[in-house]
C-alpha positions as CSV (number, residue, x, y, z in Angstrom):
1,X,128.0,173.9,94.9
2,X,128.9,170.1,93.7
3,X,126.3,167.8,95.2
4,X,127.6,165.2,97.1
5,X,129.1,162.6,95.0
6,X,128.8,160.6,91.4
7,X,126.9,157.4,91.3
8,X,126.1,154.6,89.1
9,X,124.3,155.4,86.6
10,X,123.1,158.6,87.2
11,X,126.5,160.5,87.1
12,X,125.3,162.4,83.8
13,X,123.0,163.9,85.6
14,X,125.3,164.7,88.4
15,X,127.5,166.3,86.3
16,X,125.5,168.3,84.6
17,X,124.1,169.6,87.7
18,X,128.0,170.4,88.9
19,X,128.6,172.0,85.5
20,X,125.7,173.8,86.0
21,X,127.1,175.4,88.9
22,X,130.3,176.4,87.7
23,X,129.0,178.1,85.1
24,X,126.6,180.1,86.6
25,X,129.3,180.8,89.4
26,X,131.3,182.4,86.5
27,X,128.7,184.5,84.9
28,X,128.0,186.1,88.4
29,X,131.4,186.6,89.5
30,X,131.8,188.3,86.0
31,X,129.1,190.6,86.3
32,X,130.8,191.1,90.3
33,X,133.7,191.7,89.0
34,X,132.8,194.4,86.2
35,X,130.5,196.0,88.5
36,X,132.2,196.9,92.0
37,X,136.0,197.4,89.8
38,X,137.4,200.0,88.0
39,X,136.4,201.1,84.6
40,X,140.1,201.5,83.8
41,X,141.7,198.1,85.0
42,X,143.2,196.3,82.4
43,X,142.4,192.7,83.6
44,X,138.7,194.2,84.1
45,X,138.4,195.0,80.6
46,X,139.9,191.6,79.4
47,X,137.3,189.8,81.4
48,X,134.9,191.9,79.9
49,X,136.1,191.2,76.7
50,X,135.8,187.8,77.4
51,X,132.4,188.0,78.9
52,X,130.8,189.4,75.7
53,X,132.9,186.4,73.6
54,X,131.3,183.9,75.8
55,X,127.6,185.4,75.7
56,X,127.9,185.6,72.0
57,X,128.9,182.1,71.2
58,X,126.2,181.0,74.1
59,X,123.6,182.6,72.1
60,X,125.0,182.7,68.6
61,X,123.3,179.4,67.5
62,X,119.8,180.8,68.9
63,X,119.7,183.5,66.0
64,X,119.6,180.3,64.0
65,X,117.6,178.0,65.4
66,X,114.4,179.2,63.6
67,X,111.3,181.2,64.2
68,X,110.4,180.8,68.2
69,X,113.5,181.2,69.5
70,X,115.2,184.3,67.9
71,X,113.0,186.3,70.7
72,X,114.5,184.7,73.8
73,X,117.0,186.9,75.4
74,X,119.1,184.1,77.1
75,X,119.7,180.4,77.3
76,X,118.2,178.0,80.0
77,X,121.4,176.4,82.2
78,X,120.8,173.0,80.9
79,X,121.5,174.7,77.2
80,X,124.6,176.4,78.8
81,X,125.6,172.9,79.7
82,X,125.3,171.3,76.2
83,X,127.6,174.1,75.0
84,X,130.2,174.8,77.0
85,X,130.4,171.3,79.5
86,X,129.2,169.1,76.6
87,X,127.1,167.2,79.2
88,X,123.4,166.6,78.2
89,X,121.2,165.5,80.8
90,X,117.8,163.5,80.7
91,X,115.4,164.9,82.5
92,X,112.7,161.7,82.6
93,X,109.2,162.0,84.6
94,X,110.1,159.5,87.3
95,X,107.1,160.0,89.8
96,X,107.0,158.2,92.6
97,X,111.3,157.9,92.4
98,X,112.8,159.8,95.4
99,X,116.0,161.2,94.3
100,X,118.1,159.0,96.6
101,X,117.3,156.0,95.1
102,X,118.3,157.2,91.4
103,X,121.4,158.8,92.7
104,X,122.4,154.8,94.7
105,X,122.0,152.7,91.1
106,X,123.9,149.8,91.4
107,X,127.2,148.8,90.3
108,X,127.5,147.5,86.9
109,X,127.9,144.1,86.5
110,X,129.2,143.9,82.6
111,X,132.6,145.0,81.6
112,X,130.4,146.6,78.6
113,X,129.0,149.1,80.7
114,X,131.9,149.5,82.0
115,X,133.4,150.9,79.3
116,X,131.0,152.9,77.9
117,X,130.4,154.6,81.1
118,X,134.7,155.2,81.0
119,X,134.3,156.9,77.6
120,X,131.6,159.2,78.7
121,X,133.7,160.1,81.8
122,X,136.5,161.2,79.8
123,X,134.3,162.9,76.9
124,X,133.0,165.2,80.3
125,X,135.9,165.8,81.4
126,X,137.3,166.8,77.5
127,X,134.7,169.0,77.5
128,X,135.1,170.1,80.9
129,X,138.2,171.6,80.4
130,X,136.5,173.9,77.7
131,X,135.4,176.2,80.6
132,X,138.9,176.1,82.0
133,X,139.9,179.2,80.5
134,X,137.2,181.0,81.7
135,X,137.2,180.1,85.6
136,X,140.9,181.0,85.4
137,X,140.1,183.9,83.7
138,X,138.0,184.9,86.5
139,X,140.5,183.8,89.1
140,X,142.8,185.8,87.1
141,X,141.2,189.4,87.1
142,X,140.1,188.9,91.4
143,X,143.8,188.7,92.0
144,X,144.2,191.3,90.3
145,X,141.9,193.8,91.4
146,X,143.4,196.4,93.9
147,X,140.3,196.2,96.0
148,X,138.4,193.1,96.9
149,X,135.4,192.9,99.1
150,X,133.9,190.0,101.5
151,X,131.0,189.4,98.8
152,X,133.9,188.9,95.4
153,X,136.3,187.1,98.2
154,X,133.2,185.0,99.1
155,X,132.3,184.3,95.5
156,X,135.8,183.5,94.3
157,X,136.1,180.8,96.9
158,X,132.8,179.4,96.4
159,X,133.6,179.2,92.5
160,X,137.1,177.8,93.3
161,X,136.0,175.2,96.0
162,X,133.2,174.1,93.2
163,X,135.5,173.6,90.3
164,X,138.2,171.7,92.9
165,X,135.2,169.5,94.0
166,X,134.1,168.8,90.6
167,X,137.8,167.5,89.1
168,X,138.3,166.1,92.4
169,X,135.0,163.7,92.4
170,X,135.4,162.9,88.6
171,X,138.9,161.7,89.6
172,X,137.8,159.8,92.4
173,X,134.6,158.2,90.1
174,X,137.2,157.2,87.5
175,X,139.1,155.7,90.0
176,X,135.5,153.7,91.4
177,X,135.1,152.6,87.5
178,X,138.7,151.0,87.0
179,X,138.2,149.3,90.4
180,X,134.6,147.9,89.1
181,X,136.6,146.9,85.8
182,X,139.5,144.9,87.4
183,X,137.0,143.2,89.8
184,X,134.7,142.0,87.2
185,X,137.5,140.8,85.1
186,X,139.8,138.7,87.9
187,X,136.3,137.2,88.8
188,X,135.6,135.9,85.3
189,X,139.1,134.6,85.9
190,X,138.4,133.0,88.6
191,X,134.7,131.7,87.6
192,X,136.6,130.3,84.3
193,X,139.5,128.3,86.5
194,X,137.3,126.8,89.0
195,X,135.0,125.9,86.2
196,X,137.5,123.9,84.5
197,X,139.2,122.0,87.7
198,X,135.6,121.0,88.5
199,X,135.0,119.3,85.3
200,X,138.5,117.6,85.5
201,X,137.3,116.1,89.1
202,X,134.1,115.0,87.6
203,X,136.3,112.7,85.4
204,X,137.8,111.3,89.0
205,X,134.6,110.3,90.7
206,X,135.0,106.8,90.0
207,X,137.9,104.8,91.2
208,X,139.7,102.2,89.4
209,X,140.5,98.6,90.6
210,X,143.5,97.6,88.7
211,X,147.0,99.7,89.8
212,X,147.6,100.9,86.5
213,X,145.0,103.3,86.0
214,X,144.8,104.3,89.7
215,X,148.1,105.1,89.3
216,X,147.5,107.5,86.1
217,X,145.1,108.8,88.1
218,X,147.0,109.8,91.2
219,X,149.6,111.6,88.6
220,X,146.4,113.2,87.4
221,X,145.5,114.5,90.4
222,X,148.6,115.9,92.1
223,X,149.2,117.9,88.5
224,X,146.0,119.0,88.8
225,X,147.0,120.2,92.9
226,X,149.7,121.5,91.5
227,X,148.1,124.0,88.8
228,X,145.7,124.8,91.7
229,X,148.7,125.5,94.1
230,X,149.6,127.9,90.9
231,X,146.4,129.3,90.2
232,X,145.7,130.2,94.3
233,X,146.4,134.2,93.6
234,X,143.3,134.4,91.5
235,X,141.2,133.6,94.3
236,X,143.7,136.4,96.5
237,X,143.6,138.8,93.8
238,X,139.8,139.4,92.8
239,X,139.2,139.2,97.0
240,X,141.0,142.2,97.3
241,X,139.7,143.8,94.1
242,X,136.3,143.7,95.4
243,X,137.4,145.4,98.4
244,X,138.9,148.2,96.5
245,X,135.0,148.5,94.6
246,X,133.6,148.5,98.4
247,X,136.5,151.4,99.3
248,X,135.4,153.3,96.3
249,X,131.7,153.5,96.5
250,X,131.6,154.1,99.9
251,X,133.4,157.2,99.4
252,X,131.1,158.5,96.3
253,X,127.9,157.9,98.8
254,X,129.4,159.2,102.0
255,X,125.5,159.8,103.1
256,X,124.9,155.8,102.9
257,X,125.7,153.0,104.9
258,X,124.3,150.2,103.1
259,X,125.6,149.3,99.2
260,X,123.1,146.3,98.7
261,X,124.9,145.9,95.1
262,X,128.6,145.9,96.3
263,X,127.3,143.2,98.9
264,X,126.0,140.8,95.9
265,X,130.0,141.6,94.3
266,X,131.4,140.3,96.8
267,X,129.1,137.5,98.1
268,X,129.1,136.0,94.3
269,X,133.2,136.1,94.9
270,X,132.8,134.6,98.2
271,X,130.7,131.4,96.3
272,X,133.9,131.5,94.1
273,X,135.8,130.9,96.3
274,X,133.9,128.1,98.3
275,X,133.7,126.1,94.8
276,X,137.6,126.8,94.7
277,X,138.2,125.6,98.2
278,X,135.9,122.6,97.7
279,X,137.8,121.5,94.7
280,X,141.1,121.2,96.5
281,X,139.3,119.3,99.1
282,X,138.1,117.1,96.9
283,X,141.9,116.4,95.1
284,X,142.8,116.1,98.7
285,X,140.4,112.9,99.3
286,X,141.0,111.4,96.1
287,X,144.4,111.2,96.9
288,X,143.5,109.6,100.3
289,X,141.0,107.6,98.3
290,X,144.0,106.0,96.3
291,X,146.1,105.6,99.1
292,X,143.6,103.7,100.7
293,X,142.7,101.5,97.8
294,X,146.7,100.5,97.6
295,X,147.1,99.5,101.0
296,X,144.2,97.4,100.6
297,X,145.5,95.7,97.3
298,X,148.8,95.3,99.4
299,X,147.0,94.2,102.0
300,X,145.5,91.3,99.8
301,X,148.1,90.7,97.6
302,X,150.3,90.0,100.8
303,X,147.5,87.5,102.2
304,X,147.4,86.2,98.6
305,X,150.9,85.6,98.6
306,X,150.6,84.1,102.3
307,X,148.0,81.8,101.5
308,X,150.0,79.9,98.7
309,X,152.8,80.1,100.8
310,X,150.8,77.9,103.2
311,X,149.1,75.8,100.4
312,X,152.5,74.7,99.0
313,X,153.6,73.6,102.7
């Protein structure tokens, strides 16, 4: 049976295990199959047929692999994998690990990894679909066989819940690493925008005297409130990204409740977004700056003007 989910980064191993399965699942139901049907049924003898195919190209390239290993009489399942899954597993001493922990590694940060870990989801799955032929194959001759008992029927819905399982969790991690990709790219977005409006504020921290330049400066600043006004859905979009990654990994570790690593995603988002809101405060009260400083030159130039007034009296 599929264990319970793929995970960051152990999903190689995952698979293979999965793989594993499936293919030992097939080479039981085969021998099943030939053993409780008919010597005469047609779809028997195919499967047979197909059986001694697979054996032989499963332990052709021992007769070739040098002295030691012409003698062995089958392959270990992690060779089967290589073979027919094209998933190769590392099997590292890790003492002191406990499997739970290698299975919940985090969430990669780097759109790098990223894609590297897409290509080597879709090279499984291409090779996947190399045993394809065989599990319908074995579908194939149970349907067919005039007699079935509770053991095959048992069996063939073991084997065809596995292989469902398997395509349906490597659809479902795909669908984790494209939610991991978009995240990671709208927040360099959004890193990169809020970046650039704070410098442009720093620029605005000291307030001219004369009217001419304060009033560059207030056309400044309500282009730059503008382009924020504009810019707003980046904040929106990588929000809701990162609670599509949070939607996804909680259902590849259904036996979890905490995801430490999707809770640094999206608290790094959330300091975003308090830079992003901090900057449009800050437009807001160097506006209210420069409205204040013109009142008061009105205010003077209007006393100014009184006092001569007076004076010329």
């Amino acid at each position: 049976m599929l264990k319970r989910c793929f995970l960051f980064p152990a999903v190689p191993q995952h698979r293979a295990r999965a793989a594993e399965s499936i293919i030992k699942a097939l080479n039981e139901d085969t021998q099943k199959l030939l053993n409780e049907g008919s010597s005469d049924d047609p779809a028997l003898k195919r499967l047979q047929e197909e059986d001694r195919l697979l054996q032989q190209a499963v332990r052709g390239p021992a007769a070739h692999a040098g002295p030691g290993r012409s003698g062995q009489s089958e392959q270990e399942p992690s060779e089967e994998i290589q073979r027919f899954g094209g998933v190769r597993a590392e099997h590292a001493d890790r003492k002191g690990e406990d499997a739970e922990a290698e299975d919940a590694g985090p969430v990669p940060r780097s759109k790098e990894l990223v894609i590297r870990l897409m290509q080597e989801q879709s090279d499984f799955e291409s090779e996947l679909r190399t045993l394809e032929p065989r599990v319908n194959e074995v579908r194939d001759a149970f349907v067919e066989l005039a007699v079935k008992t509770a053991a095959l029927q048992s069996r063939h819905d073991t084997l065809t819940e596995s292989w469902n399982n398997l395509w349906s969790s490597s659809n479902l991690y795909v669908e984790r690493l494209k939610a991991v990709e978009i995240s990671l790219e709208q927040y360099d977005e959004a890193a990169q925008v809020v970046s650039s409006v704070e410098l442009q504020l720093v620029s605005y921290n000291d307030m001219p005297a004369d009217v001419e330049s304060s009033t560059r400066i207030e056309e400044n600043l309500r282009s730059l409130k503008r382009e924020m006004h504009h810019k707003q859905i980046v904040f929106e979009q990588v929000s809701q990204s990162v609670s599509s990654v949070r939607h996804f990994v909680e259902l590849t570790r259904p036996h979890q409740s905490v995801h430490t690593d999707v809770s640094k995603l999206e608290e790094d988002v959330k300091k975003v977004r308090r830079r992003w809101d901090l900057a449009g405060t800050q437009v807001n009260d160097r506006l209210r700056a420069l409205k204040t400083l013109w009142s008061c030159c009105r205010i003077i130039r209007e006393n100014t003007t009184s006092k001569k007034f007076l004076s010329a009296r």
